[in-house]
C-alpha positions as CSV (number, residue, x, y, z in Angstrom):
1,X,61.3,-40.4,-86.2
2,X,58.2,-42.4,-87.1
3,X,55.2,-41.3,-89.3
4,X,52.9,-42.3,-86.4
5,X,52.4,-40.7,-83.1
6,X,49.5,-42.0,-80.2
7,X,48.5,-39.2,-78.0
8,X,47.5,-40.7,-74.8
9,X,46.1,-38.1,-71.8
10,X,46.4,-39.3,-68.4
11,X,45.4,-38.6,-65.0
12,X,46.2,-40.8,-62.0
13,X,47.1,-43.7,-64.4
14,X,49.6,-45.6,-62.2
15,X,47.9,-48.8,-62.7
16,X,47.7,-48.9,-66.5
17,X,50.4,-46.5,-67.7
18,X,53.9,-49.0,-67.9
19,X,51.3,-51.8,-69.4
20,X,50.0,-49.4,-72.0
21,X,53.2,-47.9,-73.1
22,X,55.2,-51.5,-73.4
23,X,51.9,-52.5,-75.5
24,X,52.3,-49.6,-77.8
25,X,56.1,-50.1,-78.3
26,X,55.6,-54.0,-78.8
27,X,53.7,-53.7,-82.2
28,X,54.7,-54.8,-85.0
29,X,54.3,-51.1,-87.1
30,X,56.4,-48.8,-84.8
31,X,54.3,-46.1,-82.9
32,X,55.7,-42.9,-81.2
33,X,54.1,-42.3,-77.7
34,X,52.9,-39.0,-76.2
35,X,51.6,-38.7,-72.5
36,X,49.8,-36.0,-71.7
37,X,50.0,-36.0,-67.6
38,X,47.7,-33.6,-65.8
39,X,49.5,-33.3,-62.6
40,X,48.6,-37.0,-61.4
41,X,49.0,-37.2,-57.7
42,X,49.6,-41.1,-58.1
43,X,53.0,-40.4,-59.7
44,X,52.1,-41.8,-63.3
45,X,54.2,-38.9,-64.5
46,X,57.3,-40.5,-62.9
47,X,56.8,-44.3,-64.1
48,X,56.7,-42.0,-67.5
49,X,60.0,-40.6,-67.3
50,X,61.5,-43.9,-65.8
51,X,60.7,-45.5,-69.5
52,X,61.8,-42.8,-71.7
53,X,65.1,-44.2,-70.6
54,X,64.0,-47.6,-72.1
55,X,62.2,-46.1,-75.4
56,X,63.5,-43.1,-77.2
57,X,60.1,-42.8,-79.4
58,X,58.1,-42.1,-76.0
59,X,57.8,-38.8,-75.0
60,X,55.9,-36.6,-72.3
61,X,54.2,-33.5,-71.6
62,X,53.2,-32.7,-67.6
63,X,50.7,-29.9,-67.5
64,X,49.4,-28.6,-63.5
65,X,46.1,-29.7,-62.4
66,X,43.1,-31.6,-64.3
67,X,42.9,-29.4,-67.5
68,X,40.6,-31.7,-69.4
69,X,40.1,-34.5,-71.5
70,X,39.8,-32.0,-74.6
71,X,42.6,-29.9,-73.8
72,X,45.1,-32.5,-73.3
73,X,44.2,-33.5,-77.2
74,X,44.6,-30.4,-78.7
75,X,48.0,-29.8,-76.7
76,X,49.1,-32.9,-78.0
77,X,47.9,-32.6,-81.4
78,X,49.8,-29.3,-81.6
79,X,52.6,-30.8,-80.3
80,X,52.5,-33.7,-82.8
81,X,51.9,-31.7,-86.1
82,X,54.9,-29.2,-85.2
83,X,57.2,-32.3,-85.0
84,X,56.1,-33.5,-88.8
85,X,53.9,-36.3,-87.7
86,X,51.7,-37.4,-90.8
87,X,49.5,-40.1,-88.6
88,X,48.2,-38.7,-85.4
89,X,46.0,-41.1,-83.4
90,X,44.2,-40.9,-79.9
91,X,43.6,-42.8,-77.6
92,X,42.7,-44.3,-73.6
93,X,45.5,-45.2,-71.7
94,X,43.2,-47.9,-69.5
95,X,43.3,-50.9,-72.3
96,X,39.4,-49.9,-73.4
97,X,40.7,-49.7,-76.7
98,X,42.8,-52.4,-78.2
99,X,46.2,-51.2,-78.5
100,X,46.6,-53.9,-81.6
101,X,43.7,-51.8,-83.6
102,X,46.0,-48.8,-83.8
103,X,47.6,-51.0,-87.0
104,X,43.9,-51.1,-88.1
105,X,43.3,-47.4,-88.2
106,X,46.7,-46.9,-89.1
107,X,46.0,-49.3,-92.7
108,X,42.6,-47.3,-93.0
109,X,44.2,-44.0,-93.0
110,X,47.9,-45.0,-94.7
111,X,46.8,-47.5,-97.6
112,X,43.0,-47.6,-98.0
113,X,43.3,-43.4,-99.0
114,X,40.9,-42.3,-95.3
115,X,41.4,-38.7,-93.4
116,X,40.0,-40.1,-90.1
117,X,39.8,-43.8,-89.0
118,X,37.4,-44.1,-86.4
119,X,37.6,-47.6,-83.8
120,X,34.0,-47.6,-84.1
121,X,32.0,-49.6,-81.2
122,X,28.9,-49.7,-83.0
123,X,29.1,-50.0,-86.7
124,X,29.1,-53.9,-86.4
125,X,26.6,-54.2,-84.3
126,X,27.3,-53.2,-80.3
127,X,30.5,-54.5,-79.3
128,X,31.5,-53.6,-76.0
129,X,32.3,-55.6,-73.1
130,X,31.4,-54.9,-69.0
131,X,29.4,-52.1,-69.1
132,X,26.6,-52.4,-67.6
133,X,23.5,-52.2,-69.9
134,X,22.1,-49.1,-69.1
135,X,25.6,-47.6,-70.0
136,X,25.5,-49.3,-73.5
137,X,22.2,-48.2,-73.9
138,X,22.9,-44.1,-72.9
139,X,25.9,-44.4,-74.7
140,X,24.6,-46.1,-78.1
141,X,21.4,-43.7,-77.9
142,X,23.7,-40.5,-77.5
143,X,25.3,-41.8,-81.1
144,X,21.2,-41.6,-82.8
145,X,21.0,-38.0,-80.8
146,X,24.0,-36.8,-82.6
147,X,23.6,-38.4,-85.8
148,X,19.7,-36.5,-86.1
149,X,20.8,-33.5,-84.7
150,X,23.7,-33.2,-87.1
151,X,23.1,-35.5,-89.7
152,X,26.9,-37.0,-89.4
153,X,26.6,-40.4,-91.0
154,X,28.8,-42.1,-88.1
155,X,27.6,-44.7,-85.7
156,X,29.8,-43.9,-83.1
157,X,30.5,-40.1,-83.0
158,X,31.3,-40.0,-79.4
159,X,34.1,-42.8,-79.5
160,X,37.9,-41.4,-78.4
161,X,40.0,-44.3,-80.8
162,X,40.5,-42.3,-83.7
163,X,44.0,-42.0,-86.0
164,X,43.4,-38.4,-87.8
165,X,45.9,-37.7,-91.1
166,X,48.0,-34.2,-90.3
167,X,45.7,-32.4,-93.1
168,X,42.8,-33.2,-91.3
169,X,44.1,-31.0,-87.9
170,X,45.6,-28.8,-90.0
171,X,42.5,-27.6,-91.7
172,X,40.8,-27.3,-88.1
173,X,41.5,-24.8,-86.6
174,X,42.1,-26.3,-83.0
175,X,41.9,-23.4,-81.2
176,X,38.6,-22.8,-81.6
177,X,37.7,-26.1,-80.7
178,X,35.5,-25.6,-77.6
179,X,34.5,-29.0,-75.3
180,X,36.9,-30.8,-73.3
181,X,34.3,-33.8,-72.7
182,X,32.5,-36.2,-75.1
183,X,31.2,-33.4,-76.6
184,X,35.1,-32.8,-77.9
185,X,35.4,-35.9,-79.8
186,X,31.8,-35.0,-81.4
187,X,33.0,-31.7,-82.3
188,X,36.5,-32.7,-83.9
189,X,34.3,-35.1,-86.2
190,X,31.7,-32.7,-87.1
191,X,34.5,-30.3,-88.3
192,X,36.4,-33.3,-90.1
193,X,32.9,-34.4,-91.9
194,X,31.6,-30.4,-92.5
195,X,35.5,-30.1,-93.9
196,X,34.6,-32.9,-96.6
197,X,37.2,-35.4,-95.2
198,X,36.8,-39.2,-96.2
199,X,36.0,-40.3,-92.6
200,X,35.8,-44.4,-92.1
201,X,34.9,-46.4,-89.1
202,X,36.8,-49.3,-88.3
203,X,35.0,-52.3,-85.7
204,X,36.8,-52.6,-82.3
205,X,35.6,-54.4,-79.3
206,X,35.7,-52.0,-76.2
207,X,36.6,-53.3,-72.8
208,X,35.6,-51.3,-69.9
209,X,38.7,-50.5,-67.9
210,X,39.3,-53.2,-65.1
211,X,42.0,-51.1,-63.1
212,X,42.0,-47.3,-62.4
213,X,39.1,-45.1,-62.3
214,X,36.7,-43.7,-64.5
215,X,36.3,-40.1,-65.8
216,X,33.0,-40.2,-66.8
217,X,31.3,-37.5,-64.9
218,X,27.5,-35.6,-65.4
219,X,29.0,-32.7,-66.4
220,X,30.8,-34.3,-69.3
221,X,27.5,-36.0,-70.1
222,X,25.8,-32.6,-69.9
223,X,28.3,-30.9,-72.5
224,X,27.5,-33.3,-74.7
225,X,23.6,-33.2,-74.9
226,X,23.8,-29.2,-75.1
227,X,27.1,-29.1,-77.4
228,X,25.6,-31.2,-80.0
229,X,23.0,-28.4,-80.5
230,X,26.0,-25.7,-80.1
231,X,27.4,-27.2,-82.8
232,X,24.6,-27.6,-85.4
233,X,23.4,-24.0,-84.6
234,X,26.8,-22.8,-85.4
235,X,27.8,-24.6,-88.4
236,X,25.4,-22.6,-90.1
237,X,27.0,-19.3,-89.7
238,X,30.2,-20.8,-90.6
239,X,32.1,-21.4,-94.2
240,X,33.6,-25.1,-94.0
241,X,36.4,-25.2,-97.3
242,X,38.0,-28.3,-98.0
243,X,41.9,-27.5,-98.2
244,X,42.2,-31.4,-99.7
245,X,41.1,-33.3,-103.2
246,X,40.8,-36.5,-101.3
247,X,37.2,-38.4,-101.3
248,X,34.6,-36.7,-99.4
249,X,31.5,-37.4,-97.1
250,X,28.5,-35.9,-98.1
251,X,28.3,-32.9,-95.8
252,X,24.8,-32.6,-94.8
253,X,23.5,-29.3,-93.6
């Protein structure tokens, strides 16, 4: 068994998933694979099974009926940590993040001594490619909201390409994580960050997906605007004590 695992949720993913998972598999540091299928009705469950014939390091959890973005993380992550993962990473089965960059986070986390590598759109600058503008600018604006309203020093606190170290999710305690939109990957930084955990972002160039369809919905929009005050207000009646001695972020209250 590797070190490394990529949890990769899916839902009607037909078009992307065989392209994703050879990618993964075709790196030169050797990746596990978990797919996290919510009941897709295009059959990107069975094109799963079809190539755990062809790689024994790709595995696959079907759950039934759209259970949510957040959800299918934290099944995962449990799922990974039980099986002595050390190097538990995330990711978007449609090619928006590089599949190449998992090496990236992987060095930033393994040999450069970081809890949390973070495939940061915006720490360089803004590096994404066909959204349309007013996208980049709602998305790249959400990142100031949550930085002022929790005083997280990270540019891209919504972003969903993220390897987190197995001390990280074992400090959280992932069942009371709450959100199952972008208000999720908000909230399993804030923790990480309150927890004192050296958190570093690493540059990536996102591409918006060119087959397959979107998730993006208001509602997952909504979470995150309100969450973002959830969060803050809670944190204060809340003890956050590091279970680690490795280099911290200051933890702003």
């Amino acid at each position: 068994m590797n070190d490394c695992i990529v949890v990769i949720p899916t839902y009607n993913e037909l078009e992307n998933v065989e392209a994703i998972i050879r990618k993964v598999f075709s790196l030169n540091h050797p990746f596990d694979l978990l797919i996290i299928d919510d009941g897709s009705p295009d059959g990107t469950a069975g094109v799963v099974k079809d190539l755990m014939k062809e790689f024994p390091g790709l595995h696959l959890v079907e759950r039934k009926g759209k259970l949510g973005l957040g959800t299918a993380y934290i099944h995962g992550f449990k799922w990974a940590l039980e099986k002595g993962y050390n190097y538990i990473f995330e990711m978007d089965a449609d090619f928006s993040h590089p599949p190449e960059d998992l090496i990236r986070l992987y060095n930033a986390c393994a040999n450069e001594g970081h809890d949390v590598a973070v495939g940061s759109r915006y720490i360089t600058g803004v590096n994404v490619v066909n959204w349309p503008i007013n996208r980049v600018l709602m998305s790249y604006f959400a990142g100031y909201y949550v930085r002022t309203i929790t005083g997280m020093p990270i540019m891209d606190p919504t972003a969903g390409f993220i390897c987190y170290t197995a001390k990280v999710l074992n400090t959280i305690n992932l069942d009371n994580i709450r959100f199952i939109g972008y208000a999720f990957q908000i909230e399993m930084k804030f923790n990480s960050w309150k927890y004192g955990f050296s958190i570093t972002e690493v540059p990536i160039i996102f591409t918006d997906r060119t087959k397959g369809a979107s998730k993006m919905s208001k509602g997952i929009f909504k979470e995150a605007i309100f969450g973002v005050i959830t969060l803050k207000i809670n944190s204060y009646f809340k003890r956050y004590i590091p279970k680690h001695s490795a280099q911290k972020l200051p933890a702003n209250s």
